[in-house]
C-alpha positions in Angstrom: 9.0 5.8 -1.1 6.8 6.3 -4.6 9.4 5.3 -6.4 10.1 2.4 -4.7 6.5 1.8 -4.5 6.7 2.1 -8.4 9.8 -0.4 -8.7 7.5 -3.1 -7.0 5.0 -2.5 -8.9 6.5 -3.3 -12.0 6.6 -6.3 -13.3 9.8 -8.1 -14.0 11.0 -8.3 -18.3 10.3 -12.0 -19.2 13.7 -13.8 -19.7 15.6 -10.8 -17.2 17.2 -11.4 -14.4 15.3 -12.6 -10.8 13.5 -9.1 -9.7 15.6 -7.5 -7.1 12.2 -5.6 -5.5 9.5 -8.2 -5.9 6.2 -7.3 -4.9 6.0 -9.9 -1.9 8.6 -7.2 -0.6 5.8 -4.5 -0.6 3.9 -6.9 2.0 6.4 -6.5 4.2 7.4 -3.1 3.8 3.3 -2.4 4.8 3.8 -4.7 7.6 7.1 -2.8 8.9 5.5 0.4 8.5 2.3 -0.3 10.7 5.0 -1.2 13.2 5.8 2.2 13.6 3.8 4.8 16.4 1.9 6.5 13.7 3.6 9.8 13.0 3.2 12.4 10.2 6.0 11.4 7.9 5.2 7.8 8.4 2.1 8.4 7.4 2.8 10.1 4.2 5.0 7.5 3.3 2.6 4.8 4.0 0.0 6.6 2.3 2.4 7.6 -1.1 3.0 3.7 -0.9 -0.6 2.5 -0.6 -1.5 5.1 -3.1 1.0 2.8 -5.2 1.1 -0.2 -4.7 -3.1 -1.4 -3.4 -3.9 -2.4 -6.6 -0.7 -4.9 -7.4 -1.3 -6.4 -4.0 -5.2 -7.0 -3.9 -4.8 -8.9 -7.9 -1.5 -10.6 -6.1 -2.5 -11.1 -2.4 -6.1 -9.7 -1.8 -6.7 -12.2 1.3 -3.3 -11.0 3.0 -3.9 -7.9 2.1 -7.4 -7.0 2.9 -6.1 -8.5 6.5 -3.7 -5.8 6.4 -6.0 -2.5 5.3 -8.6 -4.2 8.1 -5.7 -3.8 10.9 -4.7 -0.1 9.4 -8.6 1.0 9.6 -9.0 -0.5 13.0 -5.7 0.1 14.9 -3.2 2.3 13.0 -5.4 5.2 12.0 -7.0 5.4 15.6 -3.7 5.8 17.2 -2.8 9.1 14.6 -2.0 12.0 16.2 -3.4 15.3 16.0 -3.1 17.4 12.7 -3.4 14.5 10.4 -6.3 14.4 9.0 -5.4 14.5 5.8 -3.1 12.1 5.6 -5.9 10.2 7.0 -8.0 10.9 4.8 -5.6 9.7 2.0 -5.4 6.7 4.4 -9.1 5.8 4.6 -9.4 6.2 0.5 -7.6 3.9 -0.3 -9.2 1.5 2.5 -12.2 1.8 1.1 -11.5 1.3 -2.5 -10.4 -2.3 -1.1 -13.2 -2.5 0.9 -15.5 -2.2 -1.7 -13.8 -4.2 -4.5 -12.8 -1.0 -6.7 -8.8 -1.7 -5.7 -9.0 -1.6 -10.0 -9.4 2.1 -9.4 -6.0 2.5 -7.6 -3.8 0.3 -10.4 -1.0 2.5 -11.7 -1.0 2.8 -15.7 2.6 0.6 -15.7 0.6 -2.5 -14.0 -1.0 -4.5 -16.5 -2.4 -8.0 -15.4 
């Protein structure tokens, strides 16, 4: 999952081929994941992604995006079950660095706008 994450990420070479893993792909790989009963290894993956890919998506997408971390706080993580609070935790950091407009914080070095 972080390396996928990562792929996205990336920006494609100027002049290369069309991107295989875009980053509009990361939107609905988020979206398919919050689709899921919350679990502990879909957690983790969800948070490994997030921890990834939040701050390509809020320079790219922020309205779409801060729709999405809204519906995580307010339905996925209150349906978590027992013995996962830290992935929770993990969870709810990165919410709130979109929250309150440090997303900056969470861009990987290989993202450059």
């Amino acid at each position: 999952v972080t390396l996928l994450a990562a792929i996205m990420t990336c920006k494609p070479l100027r002049g290369g081929s069309k991107d295989p893993f875009p980053i509009e792909r990361a939107m609905d790989w988020i979206k398919a994941a919050l689709a899921i009963e919350p679990n502990p290894l879909s957690m983790i993956a969800l948070a490994s992604f997030l921890e990834i890919c939040s701050g390509r998506l809020l320079h790219e997408s922020k309205q779409e995006f801060v729709k999405l971390m809204v519906h995580l706080h307010n339905h996925y993580i209150p349906r978590s079950p027992p013995g996962t609070e830290f992935v929770k935790t993990r969870l709810e950091i990165v919410i709130d660095a979109v929250r309150t407009g440090k997303g900056d914080l969470l861009l990987p070095f290989i993202y450059n706008p």
